[in-house]
C-alpha positions, 0 to 999 in steps of 0.5 A: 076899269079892267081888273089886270088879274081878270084869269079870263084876261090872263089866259087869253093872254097865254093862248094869243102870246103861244108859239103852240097849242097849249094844255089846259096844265101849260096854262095853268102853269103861266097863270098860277094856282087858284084859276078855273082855266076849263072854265075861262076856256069854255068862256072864250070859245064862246065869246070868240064863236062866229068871228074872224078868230076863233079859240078851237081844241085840238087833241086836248090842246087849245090854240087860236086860229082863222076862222075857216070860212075866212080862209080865202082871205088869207091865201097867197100864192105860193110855190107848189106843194108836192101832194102825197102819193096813194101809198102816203095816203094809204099809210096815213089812213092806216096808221089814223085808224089803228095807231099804235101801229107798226111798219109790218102792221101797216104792210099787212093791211095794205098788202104791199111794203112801204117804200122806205120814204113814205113814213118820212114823207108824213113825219116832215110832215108834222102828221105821223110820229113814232110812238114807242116799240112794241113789247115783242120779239124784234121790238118793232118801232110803233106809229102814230099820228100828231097833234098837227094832224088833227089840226090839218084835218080839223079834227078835235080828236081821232074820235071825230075820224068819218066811220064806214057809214060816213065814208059809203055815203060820200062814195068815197069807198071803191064800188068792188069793197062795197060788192064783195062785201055785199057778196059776202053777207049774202053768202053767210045768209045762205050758210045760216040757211043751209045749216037749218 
């Protein structure tokens, strides 16, 4: 006969009945004082390692999901969704790498002003949310991404974001970033070499 007060049971009775991911402190707080929940979470994210659902972390949040290989299973035809324009992209990447950032910091770094629909197209969304107001004159509004985001992307958190390697190797870079900066290390070798 199973124990009804097992704590492996009770929390993976918490995580399955979730409406949302849930901290290892939400968990604790259904299944009461006394329980190693780390550890039962550990243990199910073995137990449900290689089957068709799988217990994932998300930004210190753990939920259940499909297991990605058996997505296609799943898929159904539906209407189609409209894909984010360069400049959402752009705003994305931006606001991944440097959160907390403001509009004007984003602009700076593109280069050119957000239309105004662009940060609303990523926070409907569930990507990007504000996260507070700078500490400067004007106290501009700050940036950052979401819990959903990671989740989207499949990232545990923004750590797991490719870096500058990553990214050259999988040419995703524009060949004229790579060049220039090529050209620009070859010039400060000659600069160093001058001053000698």
């Amino acid at each position: 006969m199973i124990d009804p007060d097992d704590p492996l049971r009770a929390v993976e009775a918490v995580l399955f009945a979730a409406e949302q991911s849930l901290s290892p402190d939400d968990i604790l707080a259904h299944v009461g004082g006394g329980i190693d929940v780390r550890g039962a979470l550990a243990r199910l994210a073995e137990d449900y390692s290689g089957r068709g659902i799988e217990l994932v972390e998300r930004g210190g949040r753990w939920h259940f999901q499909t297991a990605g290989d058996l997505a296609h299973f799943l898929r159904r035809e539906r209407e189609d969704q409209r894909k984010l324009s360069r400049a959402a992209l752009e705003t994305l990447a931006i606001i991944a790498y440097h959160e907390p950032v403001t509009r004007a910091e984003i602009e700076a770094i593109r280069g050119v002003q957000i239309s105004r629909g662009t940060l609303d197209v990523l926070m409907e969304a569930g990507w990007v949310r504000p996260a507070g107001r700078r500490e400067v004159p004007g106290r501009p509004l700050t940036f950052a991404t979401t819990i959903g985001f990671l989740s989207h992307f499949g990232l545990k958190s923004r750590r797991d974001l490719p870096g500058i390697d990553d990214l050259k190797a999988a040419g995703l870079l524009d060949p004229i970033d790579t060049a220039m900066e090529q050209w620009i290390g070859e010039r400060e070798l000659e600069t160093e070499g001058d001053e000698d």
